[in-house]
N, C-alpha and C positions, 0 to 999 in steps of 0.2 A: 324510666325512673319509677319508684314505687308507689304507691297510689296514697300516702301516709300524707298528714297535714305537713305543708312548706310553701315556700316561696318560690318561684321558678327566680332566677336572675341570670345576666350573662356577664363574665369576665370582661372587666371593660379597660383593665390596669394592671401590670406585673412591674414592681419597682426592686430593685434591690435594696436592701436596707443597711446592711454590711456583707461582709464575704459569708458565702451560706446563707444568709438570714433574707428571704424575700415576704413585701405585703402583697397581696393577695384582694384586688376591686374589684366589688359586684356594684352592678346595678340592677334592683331587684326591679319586677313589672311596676308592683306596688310596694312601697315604701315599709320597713317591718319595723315594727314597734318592738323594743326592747332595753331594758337598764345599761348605763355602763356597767362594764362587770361582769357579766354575762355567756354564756358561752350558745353556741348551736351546732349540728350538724350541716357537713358538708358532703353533696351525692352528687355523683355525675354520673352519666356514659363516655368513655375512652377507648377508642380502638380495640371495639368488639367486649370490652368489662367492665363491670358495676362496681364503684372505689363509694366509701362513704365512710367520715371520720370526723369526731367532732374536733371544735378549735375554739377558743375564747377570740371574740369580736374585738378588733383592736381599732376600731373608729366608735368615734361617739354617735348616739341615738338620734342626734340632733341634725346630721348627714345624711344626703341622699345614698351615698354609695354604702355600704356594707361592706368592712374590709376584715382580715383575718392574715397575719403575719406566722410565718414559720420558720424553722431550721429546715434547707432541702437536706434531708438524708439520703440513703439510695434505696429506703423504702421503697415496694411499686406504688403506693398511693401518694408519695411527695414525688415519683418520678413524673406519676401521669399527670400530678395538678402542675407540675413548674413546665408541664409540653401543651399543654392545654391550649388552643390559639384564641384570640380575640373574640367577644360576641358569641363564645361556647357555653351553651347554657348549662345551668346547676339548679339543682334545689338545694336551700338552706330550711333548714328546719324554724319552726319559731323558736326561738332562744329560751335556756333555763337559766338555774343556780339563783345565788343570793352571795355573792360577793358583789354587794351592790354599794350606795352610800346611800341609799333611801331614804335608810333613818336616820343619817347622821344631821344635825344640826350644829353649827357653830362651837364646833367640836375641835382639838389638834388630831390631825390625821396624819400618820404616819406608815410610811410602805418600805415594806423589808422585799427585795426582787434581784432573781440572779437570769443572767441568759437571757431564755426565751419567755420568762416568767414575767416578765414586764409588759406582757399584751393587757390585762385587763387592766394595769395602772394606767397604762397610755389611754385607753379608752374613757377610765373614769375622768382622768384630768383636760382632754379634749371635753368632755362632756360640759364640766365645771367651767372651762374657757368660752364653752359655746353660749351656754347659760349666764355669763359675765359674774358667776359666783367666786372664782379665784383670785378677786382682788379681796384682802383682807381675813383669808381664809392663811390659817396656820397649816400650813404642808410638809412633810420632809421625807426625801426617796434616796433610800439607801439604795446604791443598786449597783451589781457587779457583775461583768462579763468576763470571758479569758482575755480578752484585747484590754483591759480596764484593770 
């Protein structure tokens, strides 16, 4: 892997989530700080090549694991990450963006999400759950799938 700032971590989880749609468990060495909301880069070594592609973080900050949800398509970099075995190490980058709730305060917060677009909501509201901020907090998730 390349010598760029990240986190080394290993696959510790592959759960399905619906038909096509799997999460994706790291457990990084040390713990990465980062917002819900968020996204980072994903890099590996797989059967002789180098795959790296970012994903928005779909577990909350407040988590030992680092997780990341997709659609498998028959891209080679969704083939190699869903063959991927247990304990195969990655680097995740430190995480970016500003689709955060940083600033929000005691605000209605509301989320328009279709598909696969619902990773950072998930993230932000695990986050808010972990924090025990979602009791009395105004919320509302529009959200639609082809199944939905």
């Amino acid at each position: 892997m390349s010598g760029e700032k990240g986190h080394i971590a290993k696959l510790v989880a592959k759960k399905e989530e619906a038909e096509g749609i799997a999460t994706f468990s790291f457990l990084p060495e040390e713990k990465i700080e980062f917002k819900a909301g968020q996204f980072a880069f994903l890099e590996f070594e797989f059967e002789g090549k180098h795959y790296k592609k970012h994903f928005t973080v779909s577990s909350s900050p407040e988590r030992k694991k680092i997780e990341f949800s997709t659609i498998i398509t028959d891209s080679e970099f969704k083939q190699a990450l869903n063959k991927l075995p247990l304990e195969h190490p990655v680097k995740i980058s430190n995480p970016m963006g500003n689709l955060t709730l940083e600033s929000r305060k005691n605000e209605k917060i509301a989320f328009l999400a279709g598909g696969i677009g619902i990773t950072p909501v998930r993230s932000i509201m695990e986050f808010l759950e972990d924090k025990g901020r979602i009791k009395g907090l105004e919320t509302a998730i529009f959200y639609s799938n082809r199944n939905l």
